[in-house]
N, C-alpha and C positions, 0 to 999 in steps of 0.2 A: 539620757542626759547625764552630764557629770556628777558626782557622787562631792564636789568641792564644798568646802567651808564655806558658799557663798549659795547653795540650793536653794530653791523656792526664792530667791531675790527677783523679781521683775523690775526688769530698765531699759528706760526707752531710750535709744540714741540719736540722735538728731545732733548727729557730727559730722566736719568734715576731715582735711588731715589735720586741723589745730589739734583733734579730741579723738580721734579716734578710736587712737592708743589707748585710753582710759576706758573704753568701753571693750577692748580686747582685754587690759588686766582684768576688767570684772568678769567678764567671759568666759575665759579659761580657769578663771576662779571658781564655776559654777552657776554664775548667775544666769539669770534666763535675757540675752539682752538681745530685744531684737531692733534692730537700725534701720531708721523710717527715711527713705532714698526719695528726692522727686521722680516723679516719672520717667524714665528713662536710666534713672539710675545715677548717682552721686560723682562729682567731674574727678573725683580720686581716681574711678577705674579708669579714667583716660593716662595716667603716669604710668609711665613705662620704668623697667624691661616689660616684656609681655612675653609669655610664654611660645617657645622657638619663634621669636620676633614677628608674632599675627597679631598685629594693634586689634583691641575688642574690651568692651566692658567687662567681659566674665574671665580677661586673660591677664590681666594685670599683676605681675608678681608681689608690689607692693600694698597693694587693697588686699592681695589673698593673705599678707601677714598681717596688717593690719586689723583683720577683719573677721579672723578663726573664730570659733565655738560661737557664732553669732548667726540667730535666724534674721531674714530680709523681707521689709515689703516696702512697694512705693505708695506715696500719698502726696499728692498737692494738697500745701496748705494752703494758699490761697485761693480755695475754692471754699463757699462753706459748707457744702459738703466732706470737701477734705478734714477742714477744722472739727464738725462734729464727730467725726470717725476719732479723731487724736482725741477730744475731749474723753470718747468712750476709753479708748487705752488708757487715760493717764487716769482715768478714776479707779482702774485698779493696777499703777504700776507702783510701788516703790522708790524709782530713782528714773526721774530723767535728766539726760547730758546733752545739751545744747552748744551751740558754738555762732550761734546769728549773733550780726550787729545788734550791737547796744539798743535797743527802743522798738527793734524789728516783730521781734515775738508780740509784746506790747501792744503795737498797732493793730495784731491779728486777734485782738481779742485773748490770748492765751498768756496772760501774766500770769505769775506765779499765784496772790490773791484768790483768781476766780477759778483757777485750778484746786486748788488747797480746800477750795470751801466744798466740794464733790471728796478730796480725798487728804485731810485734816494731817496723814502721816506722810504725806509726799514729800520726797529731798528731790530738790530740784538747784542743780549746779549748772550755771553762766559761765563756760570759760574763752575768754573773749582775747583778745592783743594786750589792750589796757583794762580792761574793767569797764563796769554798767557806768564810772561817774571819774570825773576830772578831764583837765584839758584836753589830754590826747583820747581818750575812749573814741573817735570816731577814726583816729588818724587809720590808714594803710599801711601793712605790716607785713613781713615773709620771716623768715628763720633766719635768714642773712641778717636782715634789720635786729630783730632782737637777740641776737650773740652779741651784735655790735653796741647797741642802746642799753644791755644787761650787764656789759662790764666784761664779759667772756674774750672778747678779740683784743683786748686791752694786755690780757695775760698769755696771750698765744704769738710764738711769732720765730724772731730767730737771734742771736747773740749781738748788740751792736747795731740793730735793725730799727727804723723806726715806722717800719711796716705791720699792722695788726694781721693777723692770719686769724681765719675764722676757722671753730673745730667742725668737725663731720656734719653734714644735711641733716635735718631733724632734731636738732638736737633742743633746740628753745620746743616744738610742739612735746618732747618726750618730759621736759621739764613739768610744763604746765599742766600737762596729763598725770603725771607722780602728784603733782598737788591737789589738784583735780580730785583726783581718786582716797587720797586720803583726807582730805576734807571729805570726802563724802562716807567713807569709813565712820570719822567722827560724826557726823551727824547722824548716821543709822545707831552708832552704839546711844547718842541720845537721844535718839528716837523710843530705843528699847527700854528706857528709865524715864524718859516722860511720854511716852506715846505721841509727840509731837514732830514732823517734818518742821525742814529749814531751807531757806534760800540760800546758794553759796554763791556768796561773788568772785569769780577765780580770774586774774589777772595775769598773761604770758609774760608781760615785763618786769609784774612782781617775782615772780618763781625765776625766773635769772637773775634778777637781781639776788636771790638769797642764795644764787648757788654760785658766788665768785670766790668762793673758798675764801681766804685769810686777808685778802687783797684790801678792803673796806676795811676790815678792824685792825690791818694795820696803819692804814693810811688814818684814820679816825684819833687811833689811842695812842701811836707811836711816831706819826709825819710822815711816815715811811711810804713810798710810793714804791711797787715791785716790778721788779723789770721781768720783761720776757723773755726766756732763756730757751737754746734751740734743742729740744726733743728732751727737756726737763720741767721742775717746777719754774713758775716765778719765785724770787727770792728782792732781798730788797739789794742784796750784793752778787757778782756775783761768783757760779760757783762752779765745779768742777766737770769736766763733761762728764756723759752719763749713755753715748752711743758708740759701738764700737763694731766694727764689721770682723767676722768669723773667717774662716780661714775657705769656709763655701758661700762665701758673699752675702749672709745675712748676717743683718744686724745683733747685736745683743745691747739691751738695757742692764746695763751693770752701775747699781748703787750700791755706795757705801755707807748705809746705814749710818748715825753716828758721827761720820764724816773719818778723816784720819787722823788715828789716834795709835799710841804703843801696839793696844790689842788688837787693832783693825789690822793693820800693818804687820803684824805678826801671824796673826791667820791670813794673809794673802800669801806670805811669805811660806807659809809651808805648804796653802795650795799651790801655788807656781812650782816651789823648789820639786814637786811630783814629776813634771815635764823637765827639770832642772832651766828654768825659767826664772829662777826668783832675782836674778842676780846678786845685789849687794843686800838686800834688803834682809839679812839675816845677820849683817853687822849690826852689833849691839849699840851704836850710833840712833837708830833708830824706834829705842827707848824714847829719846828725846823728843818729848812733842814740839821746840823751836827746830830741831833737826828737820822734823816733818812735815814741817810748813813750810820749810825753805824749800824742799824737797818733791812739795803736790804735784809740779807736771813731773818730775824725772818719775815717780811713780806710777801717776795716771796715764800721763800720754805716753811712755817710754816702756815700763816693763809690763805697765796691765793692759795697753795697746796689743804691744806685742805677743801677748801671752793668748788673748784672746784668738789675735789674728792665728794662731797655730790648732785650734782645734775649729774642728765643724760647732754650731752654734747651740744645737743641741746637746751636745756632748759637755759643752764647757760651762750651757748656764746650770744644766744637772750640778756639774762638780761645784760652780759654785754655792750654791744652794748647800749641798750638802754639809758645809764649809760653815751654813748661816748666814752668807750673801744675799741680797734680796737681788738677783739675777731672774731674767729672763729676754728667751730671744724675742725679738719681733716680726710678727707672722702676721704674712697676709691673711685676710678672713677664711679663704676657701682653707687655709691648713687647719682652722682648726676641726673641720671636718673630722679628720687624722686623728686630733689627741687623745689618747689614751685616756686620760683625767677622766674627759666629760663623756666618754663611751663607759667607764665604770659607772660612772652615775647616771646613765641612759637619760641624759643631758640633749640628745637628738630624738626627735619623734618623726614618724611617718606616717603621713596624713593621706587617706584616699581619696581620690577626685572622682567619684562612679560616671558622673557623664562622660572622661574623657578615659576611664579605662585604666586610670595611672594611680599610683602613688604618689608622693615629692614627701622628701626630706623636710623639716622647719626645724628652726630652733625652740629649744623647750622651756623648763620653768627655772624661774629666780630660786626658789625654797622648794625644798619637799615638804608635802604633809602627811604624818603619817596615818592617823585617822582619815582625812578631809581630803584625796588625793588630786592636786590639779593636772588637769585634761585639757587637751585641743579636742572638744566633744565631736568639731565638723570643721570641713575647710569651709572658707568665707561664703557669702549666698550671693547666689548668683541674681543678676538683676531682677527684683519681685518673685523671686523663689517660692515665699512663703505669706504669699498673700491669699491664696486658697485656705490654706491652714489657719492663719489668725483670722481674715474675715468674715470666710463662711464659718469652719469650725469654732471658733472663738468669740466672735460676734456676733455670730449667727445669721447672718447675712446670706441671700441665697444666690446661688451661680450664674443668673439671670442678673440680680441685684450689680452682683461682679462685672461680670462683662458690660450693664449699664454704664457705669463707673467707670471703668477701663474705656472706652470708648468716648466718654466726656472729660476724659485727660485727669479725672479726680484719684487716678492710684497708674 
């Protein structure tokens, strides 16, 4: 097992893709988290890609990220058999992550209450669409919906547009999991000063709501409503492009800090005049900050356009960098494979698959630790992998016991 800051943690998962994720960050952090799948195995492995395009529960590429440093077994809870089997896990787990309908657990006997009275330090976090209470907690919900209801597609879009564009897939479940997970951080650290577990109530439409950046507290404290601007911030005016294609047809994001001013405009000017590029932009004219406002497209779209368009896109966001620019190019996902950066910091991990004889690439951790090292301990489990291990081994249960069980649909 991992050697992580989060060792000897036990947590139960009872997630699907709302939660996942927050049972991988505890995972690869160390914790012991094993994810309790109905029978047959949880509908996440049905999302594809799947591995050289063979649909299968154990080939799903995005369960297999999802899902790292995590042992597996199945259990129907609505049997009660199944329920007393969880009953026994949770009395000595730590943390369990849920993701049922509001009042669903409830019904099965397994509220927080009657769990807690067996295991007094239990943290047990709800993270649901809306929340266990108020009017919508029952509504029906996706990640499209909550980008949209969170304020997210409000700020996303294109210049002059009054079209909302929604960011990347996942993006409301990675939210709610961030909060998720740190709510439950803070309950453990209060755990560890009053020896008491808590109930978290974590809500997906709260945690977008608090992640629309400036959008709310400007519209709140200054009236301001921000408009969507194409392959930049929201601003509440607006402002200068900020995408520019290289001279080998990719993109560069070239910001100007600060915006243009003497200084800014005088370091462009002597990076460009390197290429002899700068054109005028080294007349003393351009001291004048009214000069340079009259001035922002023949700058922008005219000579830092065209300066760009002359260099490959690597080449030029380096130089501008170098410069103090906040440049870079924009790369599709598979290049960052390639970069250099995150191959220094052994940023890419290769995880073994021993039933299939392979390797594969994943991406790796947010932080180093240097004491407390985080690890992808194991690729994802494959459906009820490790139900021989926690049952019999762990709950002692005997292999007859198992197969009973298995056979009446209860694991």
């Amino acid at each position: 097992m991992s050697g992580g800051p989060l060792v000897g943690l036990r947590v139960l998962e009872l997630a699907d893709e709302k939660g996942q994720f927050c049972g991988k960050l505890l995972a690869d952090l160390g914790a012991d988290v094993v994810k309790i799948e109905p029978p047959g195995g949880e509908p996440c492995r049905l999302v594809g890609p799947f591995l050289d395009d063979i649909p299968h529960p154990d080939r799903s590429l995005s369960f297999w990220y999802y899902n790292t440093s995590k042992r597996g077994i199945t259990l129907n809870l609505e049997t009660e058999n199944g329920r007393a089997l969880f009953r026994r896990l949770a009395a000595d787990a730590d943390v369990i992550v849920e993701t049922f309908p509001p009042g669903y657990r409830e019904s099965l006997g397994l509220d927080y209450e009657s769990l807690r009275a067996e295991n007094p330090g239990l943290v047990l976090c709800s993270l649901t669409p809306f929340g266990q209470t108020g009017p919508w907690r029952d509504y029906a919900s996706s990640d499209l919906l909550h980008m949209a209801a969170g304020g997210e597609m409000a700020s996303c879009g294109y210049d002059g547009s009054d079209l909302p564009i929604a960011p990347g897939g996942g993006n409301a479940w990675h939210m709610g999991c961030h909060y998720a997970y740190i709510g439950i951080m803070a309950a453990l650290v209060y755990r560890s000063v009053s020896g008491q577990g808590q109930y978290i109530d974590t809500s997906i439409h709260e945690a977008c709501a608090l992640t629309t950046e400036s959008a709310i507290a400007n519209y709140i404290y200054r009236g301001e409503t921000l408009r969507r601007q194409t392959g930049r911030h929201h601003a509440p005016a607006p402002t200068s492009r900020t995408q520019f294609r290289a001279k080998d047809g990719v993109y560069v994001t070239a910001l100007i800090s600060g915006g243009l001013n003497p200084r800014n405009v005088k370091a462009l000017a002597d990076l460009m005049d390197v290429t002899g590029m700068a054109g005028d932009l080294k007349d003393p004219k351009y001291q004048d900050p009214s000069v340079i406002a009259d001035s922002a497209s023949h700058i922008i779209d005219g000579l830092l356009a065209s300066f760009i368009a002359s260099l490959p896109a690597e080449e030029v966001y380096h130089a501008g960098q170098q410069r103090g620019f906040t440049w870079g190019a924009v790369r599709a996902p598979e290049d960052l494979l390639d970069d250099q950066h995150l191959h220094d910091r052994a940023f890419w991990k290769t995880v073994g698959h021993p039933e299939l004889g392979r390797s594969f690439v994943y991406p790796g951790e947010a932080a180093i630790y240097n004491g407390t090292p985080w690890e992808i301990s194991r690729r994802a489990p494959l459906v009820g992998e490790h139900n021989a291990e926690i049952f019999c081994e762990e709950l002692t249960l005997s292999r007859g016991d198992l197969s009973a069980l298995a056979a009446s649909r209860v694991v």
